[in-house]
Backbone as CSV, one residue per row, in Angstrom:
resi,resn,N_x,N_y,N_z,CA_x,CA_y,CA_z,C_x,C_y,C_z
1,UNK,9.459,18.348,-65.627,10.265,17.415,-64.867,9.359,16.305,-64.334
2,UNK,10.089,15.351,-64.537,9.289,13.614,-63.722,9.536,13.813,-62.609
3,UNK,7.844,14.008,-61.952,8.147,13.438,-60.499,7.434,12.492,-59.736
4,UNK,7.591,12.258,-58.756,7.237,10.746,-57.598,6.483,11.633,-56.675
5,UNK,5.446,11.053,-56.051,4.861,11.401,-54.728,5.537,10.097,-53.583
6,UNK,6.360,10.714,-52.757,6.539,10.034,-51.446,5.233,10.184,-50.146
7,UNK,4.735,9.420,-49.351,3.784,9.089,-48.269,4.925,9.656,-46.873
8,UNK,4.838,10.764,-46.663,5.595,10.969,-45.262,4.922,10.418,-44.210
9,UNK,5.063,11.145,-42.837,4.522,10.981,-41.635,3.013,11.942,-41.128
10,UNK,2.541,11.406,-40.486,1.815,13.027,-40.062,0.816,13.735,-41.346
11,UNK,0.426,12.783,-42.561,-0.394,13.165,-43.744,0.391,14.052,-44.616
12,UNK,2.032,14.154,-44.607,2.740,15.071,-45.104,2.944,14.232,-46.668
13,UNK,3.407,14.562,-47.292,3.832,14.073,-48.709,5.033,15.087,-49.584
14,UNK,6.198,14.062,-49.925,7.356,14.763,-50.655,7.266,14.647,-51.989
15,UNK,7.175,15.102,-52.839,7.151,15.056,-54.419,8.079,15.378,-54.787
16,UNK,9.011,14.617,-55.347,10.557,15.659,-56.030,11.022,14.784,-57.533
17,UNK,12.201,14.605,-57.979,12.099,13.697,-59.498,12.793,12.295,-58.940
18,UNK,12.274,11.575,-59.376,12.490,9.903,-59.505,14.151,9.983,-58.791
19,UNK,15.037,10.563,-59.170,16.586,10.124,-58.901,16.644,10.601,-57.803
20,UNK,15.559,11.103,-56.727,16.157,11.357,-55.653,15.589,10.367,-54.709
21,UNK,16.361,9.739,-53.624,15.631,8.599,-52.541,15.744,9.272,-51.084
22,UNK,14.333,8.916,-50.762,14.192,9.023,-49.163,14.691,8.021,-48.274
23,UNK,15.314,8.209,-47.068,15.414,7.517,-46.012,14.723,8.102,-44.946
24,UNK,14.474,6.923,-44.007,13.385,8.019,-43.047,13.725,7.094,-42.084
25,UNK,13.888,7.948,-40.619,14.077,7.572,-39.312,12.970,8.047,-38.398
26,UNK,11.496,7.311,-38.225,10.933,7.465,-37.640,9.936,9.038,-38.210
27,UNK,10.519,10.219,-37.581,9.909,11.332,-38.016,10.980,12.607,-38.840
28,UNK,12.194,11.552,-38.949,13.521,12.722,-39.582,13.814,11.594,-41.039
29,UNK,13.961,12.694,-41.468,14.221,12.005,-43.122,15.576,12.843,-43.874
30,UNK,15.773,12.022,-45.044,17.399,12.382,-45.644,16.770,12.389,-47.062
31,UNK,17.118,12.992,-48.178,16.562,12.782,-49.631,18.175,12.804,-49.945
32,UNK,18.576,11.368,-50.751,19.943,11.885,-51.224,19.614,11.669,-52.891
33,UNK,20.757,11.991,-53.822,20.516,11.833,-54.836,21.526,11.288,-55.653
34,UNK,20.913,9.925,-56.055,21.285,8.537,-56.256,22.201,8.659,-57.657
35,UNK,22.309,9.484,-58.535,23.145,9.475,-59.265,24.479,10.309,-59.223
36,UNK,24.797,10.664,-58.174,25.825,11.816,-57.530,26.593,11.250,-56.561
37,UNK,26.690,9.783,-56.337,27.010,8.684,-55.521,26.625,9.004,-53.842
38,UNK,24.996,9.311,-54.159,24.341,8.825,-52.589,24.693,10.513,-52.173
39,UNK,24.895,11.655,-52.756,25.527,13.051,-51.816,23.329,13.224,-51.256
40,UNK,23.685,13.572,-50.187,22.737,13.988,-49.291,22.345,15.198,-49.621
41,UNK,21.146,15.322,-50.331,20.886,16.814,-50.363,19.857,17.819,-49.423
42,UNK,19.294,17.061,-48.770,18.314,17.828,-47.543,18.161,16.459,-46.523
43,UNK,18.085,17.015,-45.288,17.166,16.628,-44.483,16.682,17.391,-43.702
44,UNK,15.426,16.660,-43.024,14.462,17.145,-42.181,13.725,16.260,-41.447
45,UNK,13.069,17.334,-40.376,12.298,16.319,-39.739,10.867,16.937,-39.856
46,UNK,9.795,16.412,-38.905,8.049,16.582,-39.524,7.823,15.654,-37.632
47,UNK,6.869,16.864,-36.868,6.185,16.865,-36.246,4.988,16.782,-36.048
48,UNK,4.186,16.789,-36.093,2.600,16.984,-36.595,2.240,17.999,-37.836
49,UNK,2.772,19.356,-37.109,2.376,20.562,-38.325,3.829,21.514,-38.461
50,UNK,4.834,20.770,-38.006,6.009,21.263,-37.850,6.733,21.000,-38.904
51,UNK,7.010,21.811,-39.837,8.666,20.983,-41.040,9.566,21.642,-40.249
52,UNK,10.846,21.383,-40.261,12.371,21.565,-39.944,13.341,21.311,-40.641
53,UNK,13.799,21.782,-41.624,15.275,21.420,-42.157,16.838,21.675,-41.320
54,UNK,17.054,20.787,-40.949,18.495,20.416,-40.016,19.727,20.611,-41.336
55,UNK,19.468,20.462,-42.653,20.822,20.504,-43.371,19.977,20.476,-44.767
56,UNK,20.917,21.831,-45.823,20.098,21.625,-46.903,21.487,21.817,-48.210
57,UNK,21.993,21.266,-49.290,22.201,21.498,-50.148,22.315,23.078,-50.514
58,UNK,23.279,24.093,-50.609,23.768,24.991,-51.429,23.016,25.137,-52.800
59,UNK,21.744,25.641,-52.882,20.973,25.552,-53.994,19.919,24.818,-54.793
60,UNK,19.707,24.006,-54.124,18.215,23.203,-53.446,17.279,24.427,-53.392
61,UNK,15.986,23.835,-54.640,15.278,24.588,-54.250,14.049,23.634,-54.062
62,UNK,13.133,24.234,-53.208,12.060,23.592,-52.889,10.637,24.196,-52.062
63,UNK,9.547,23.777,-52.219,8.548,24.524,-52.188,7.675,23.916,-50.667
64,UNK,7.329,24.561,-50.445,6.192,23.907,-48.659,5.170,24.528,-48.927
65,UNK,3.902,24.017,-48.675,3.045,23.984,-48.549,2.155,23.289,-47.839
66,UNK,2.417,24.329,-46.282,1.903,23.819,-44.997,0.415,23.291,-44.927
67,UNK,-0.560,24.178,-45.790,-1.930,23.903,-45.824,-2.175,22.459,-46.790
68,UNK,-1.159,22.345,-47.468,-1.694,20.937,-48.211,-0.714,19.514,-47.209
69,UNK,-0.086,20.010,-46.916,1.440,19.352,-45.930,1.936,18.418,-47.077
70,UNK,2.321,19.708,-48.100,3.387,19.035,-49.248,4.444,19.742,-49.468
71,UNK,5.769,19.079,-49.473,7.345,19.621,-49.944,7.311,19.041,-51.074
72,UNK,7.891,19.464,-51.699,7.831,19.846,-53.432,9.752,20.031,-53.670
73,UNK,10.343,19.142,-54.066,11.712,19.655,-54.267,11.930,19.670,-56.132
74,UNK,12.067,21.227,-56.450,11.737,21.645,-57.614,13.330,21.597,-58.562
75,UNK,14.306,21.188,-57.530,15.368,20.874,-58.387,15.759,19.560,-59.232
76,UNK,15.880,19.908,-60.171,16.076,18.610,-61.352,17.101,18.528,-61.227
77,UNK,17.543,17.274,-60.633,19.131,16.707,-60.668,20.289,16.622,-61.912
78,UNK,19.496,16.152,-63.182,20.121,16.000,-64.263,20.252,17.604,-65.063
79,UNK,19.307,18.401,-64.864,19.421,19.819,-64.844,21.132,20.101,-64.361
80,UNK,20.807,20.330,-62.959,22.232,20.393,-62.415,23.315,19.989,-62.198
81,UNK,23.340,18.683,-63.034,25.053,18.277,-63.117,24.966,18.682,-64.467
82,UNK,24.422,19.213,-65.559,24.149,19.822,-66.734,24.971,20.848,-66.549
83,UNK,24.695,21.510,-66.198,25.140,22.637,-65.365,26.427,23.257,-64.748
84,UNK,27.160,21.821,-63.977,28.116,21.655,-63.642,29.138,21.492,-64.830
85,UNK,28.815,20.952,-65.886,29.203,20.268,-66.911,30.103,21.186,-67.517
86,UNK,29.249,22.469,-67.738,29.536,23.087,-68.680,30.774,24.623,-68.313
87,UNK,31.041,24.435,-66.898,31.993,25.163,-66.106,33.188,24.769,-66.535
């Protein structure tokens, strides 16, 4: 899967695939995914050494890794409307 490194807050960094976009409010952020018309699939916020997810997508998967302060969102979007497709 293609992915992007995003620059968070706090030396944190989001890596997930190209079709998903960050918005960020200061230290709380939204990843929605831009081919699903904008549906919101996580947010969170980032304190110094703190992650928090306030709201996550039904099957979102994704990886933390506090010692590197990297989130990793390992779901492929086009995977999963693939997916959907075939129901």
């Amino acid at each position: 899967m293609e992915t992007i490194q995003t620059e968070l807050v706090d030396g944190w960094k989001l890596i997930a695939h190209p079709d998903y976009t960050v918005f960020s409010n200061e230290k709380s952020y939204i990843v929605v995914q831009k081919d699903d018309m904008n549906e919101m699939v996580i947010a969170f916020s980032i304190n110094n050494n703190t992650f928090s997810v306030t709201s996550c997508n039904w099957g979102l998967k994704f990886d933390f890794r506090s010692d590197e302060k990297t989130i990793a969102i390992t779901t492929d979007p086009n995977e999963y409307e693939e997916d959907e497709d075939e129901d």
